[in-house]
N, C-alpha and C positions, 0 to 999 in steps of 0.2 A: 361451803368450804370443805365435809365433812366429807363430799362425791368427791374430790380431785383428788381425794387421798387414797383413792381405791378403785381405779382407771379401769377400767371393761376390757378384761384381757382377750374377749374374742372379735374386737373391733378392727376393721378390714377397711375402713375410708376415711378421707377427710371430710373433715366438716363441709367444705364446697362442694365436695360431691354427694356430699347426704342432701345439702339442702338444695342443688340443683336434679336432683333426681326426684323431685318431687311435680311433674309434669305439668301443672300450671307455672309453676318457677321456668322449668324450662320453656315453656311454650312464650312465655316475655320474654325472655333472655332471646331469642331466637326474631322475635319482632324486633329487638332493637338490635340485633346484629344485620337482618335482611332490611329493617322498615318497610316490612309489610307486615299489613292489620290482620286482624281476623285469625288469628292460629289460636288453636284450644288446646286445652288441656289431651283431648281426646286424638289430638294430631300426631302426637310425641308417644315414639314408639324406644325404648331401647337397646344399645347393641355394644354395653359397655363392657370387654373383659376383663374381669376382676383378678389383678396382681401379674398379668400373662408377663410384661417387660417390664414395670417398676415396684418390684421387690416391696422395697422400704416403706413408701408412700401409697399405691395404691390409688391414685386420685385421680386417677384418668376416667374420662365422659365422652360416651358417644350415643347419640341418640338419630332417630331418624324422623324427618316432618313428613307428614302426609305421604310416606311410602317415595318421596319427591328426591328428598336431599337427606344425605347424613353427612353431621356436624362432627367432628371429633374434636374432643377439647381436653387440655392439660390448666390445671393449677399450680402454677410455680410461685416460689418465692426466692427462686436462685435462678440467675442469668443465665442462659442456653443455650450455644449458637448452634447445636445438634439437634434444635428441636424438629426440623425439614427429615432430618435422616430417622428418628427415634418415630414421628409422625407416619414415615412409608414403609417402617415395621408395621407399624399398629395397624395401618390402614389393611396391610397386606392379609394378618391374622383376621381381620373383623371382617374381609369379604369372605375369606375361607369358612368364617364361624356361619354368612348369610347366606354361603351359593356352596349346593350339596355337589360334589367334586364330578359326579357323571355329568352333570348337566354341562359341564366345562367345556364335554366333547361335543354338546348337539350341534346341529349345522345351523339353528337358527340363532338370531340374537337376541343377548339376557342383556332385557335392561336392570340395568342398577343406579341407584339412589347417586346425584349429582355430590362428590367432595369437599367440602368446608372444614376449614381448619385453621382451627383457634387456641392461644394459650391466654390464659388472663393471671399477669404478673402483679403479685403485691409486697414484692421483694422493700427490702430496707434501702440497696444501694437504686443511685440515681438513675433514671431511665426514661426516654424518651415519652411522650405521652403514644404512641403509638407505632410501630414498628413491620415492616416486612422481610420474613425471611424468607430465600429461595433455595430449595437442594441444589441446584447447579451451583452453589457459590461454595460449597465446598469440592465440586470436582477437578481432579489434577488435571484434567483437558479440557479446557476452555472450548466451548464452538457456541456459536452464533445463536443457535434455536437446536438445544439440545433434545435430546430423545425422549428425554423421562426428567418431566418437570414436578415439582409439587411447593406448594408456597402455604406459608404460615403467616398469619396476621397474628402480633401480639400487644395485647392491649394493654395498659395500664390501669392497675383499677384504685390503685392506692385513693383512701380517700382525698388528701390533699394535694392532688393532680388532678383531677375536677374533668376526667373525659367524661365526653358527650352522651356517651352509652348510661353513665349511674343517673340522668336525667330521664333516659325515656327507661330502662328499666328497673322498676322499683325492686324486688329481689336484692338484686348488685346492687346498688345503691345502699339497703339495709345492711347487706356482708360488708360491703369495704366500710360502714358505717364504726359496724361490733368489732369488726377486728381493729380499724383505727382505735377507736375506745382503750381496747387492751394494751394496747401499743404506750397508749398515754400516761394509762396508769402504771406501767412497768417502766418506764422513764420517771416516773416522778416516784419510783424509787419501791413501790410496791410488787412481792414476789408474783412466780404468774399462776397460782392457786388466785389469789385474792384478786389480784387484775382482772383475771377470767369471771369471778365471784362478783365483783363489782360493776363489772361491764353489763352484765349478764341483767341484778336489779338495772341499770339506766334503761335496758334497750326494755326491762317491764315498762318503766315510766315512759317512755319516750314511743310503747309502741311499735320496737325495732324487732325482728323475728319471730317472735312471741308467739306465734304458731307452733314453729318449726322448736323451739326452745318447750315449749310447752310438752310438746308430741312426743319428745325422746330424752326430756327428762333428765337424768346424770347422762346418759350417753352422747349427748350432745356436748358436756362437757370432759367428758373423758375425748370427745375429735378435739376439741380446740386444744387440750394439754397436753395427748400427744403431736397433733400436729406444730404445737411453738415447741415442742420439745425437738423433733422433727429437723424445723428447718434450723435451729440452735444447733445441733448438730452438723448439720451441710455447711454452716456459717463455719464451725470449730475448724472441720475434713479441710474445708478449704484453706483457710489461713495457716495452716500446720503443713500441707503439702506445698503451698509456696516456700514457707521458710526455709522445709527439708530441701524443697526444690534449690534454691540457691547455692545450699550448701554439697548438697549430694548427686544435682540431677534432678529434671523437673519430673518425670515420672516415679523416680523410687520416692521422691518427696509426697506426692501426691499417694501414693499405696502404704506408704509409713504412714501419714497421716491420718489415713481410712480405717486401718486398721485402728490405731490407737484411739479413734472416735467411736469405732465397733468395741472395744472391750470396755470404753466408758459408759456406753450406752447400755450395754449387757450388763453389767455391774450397779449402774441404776434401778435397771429390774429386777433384779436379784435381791437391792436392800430393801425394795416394796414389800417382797414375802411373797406376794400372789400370783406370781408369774412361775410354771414348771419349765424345768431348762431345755425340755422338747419346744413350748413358745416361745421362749426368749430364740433360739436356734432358727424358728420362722421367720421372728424379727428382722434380728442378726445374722441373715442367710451367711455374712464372709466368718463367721467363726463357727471352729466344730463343736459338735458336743462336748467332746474331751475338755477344750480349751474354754469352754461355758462351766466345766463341771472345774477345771481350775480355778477359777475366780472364784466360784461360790468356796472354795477352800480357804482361798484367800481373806473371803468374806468373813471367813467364821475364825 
């Protein structure tokens, strides 16, 4: 209990991405997305850019199999029909970061690792056990067999949606395991210090990450408390820029709301103590410093 009260203010990833960056995790995960055998640990190579296009979250994965295929992968727990478009940014920066820009010009061809792309939802609201998105289906000109295609598979991981993937790989299987756990216990009425605390002894007994729990210690529980803090947040943004939305306009609603979930969130760290208003400001990239150093006025 005594870690959630003193969170790692230099922590940069989600929990799923701490524990799928861990190359045996990834190299299963990768078996039960392709079902083929035989990938090692030693296969999985990384090519994840850290914070490059989501700010807030940071939980973006992309790794590559045997020099063959790279995978690009998101963690949501909020519904995203922009994920095709947010996806052909990422892709775009992660071949710039893999192929040095003269070669671009040689006369012969670079090969490069084949595109896979995946988000794994563990959202609260209802969703499909499995889903395809396609970038042409946001564009204003329809044609037939457009130019520049790129497709998202988004899978469900919630533990009581029971896809096929948490059977063959055990990792996912454990994640949606602990997070269901927390989910439980915070419904049945316990804060999410103690949910996380609780969860945390079951999956000892049970067995449930115990490695990955072991190896990082409070900072594993510093990912999970900011990340349910996290998507609490995205949950607030949203419900608050509808309402404004009705009232005002659906985008000033949505920016009003953003905002006033940015100064509560900022304001959270501030009554921590341990957070300096240059971090909280990384955090909170949509508020200035000024507007950081108000609050804490406010605060006092």
């Amino acid at each position: 209990m005594e870690e959630t009260k003193n969170p790692n203010k230099k922590w940069k990833s989600s929990a799923f991405t701490a524990f799928f960056s861990v190359p045996e995790n990834a190299a299963k995960l990768y078996e039960a997305l392709s079902e083929k055998e035989g990938i090692k640990p030693e296969d999985i190579s990384y090519e994840t850019l850290s914070g490059v296009l989501f700010m807030a979250r940071k939980n973006d994965m992309a790794f590559q199999v045997k020099g063959r295929v790279l995978v690009i992968s998101e963690h949501q727990s909020t519904i995203n029909a922009n994920m095709p478009l947010r996806d052909a940014i990422y892709y775009g920066r992660t071949m710039e970061k893999m192929i040095e820009d003269r070669k671009l010009y040689q006369t012969s061809l670079i090969k490069i690792p084949t595109p896979e792309f995946f988000v794994f939802y563990n959202g609260k609201e209802k969703f499909p056990v499995e889903k395809t998105l396609k970038l042409s289906e946001a564009y204003i000109e329809k044609t037939e067999n457009p130019m520049l295609e790129l497709t998202v598979k988004i899978i469900n991981i919630n533990f009581p949606v029971n896809h096929p993937i948490l059977q063959k790989c055990r990792p996912l299987y454990e994640y949606s395991w602990f997070i269901q756990r927390i989910r439980e216990y915070e419904s049945n009425g316990c804060g999410l210090s103690e949910a996380i605390s609780f969860s945390i002894e079951d999956c000892k007994k049970e067995d449930i990450m115990t490695g990955f729990i072991r190896e990082n210690g409070s900072e594993a529980v510093n990912m999970l408390f900011t990340q349910f803090n996290m998507e609490d947040a995205l949950e607030v943004r949203y419900e608050e820029g509808v309402e404004q939305g009705i009232q005002q306009g659906i985008q000033q609603g949505i920016e009003e709301g953003g905002k006033k979930t940015a100064k509560e969130t900022a304001m959270a760290m501030l009554q921590k103590g341990n957070f300096s208003i240059e971090e909280i400001a990384e955090y909170v990239p949509s508020l200035t410093l000024d507007e950081i150093q108000a609050l804490q006025c406010e605060k006092k």
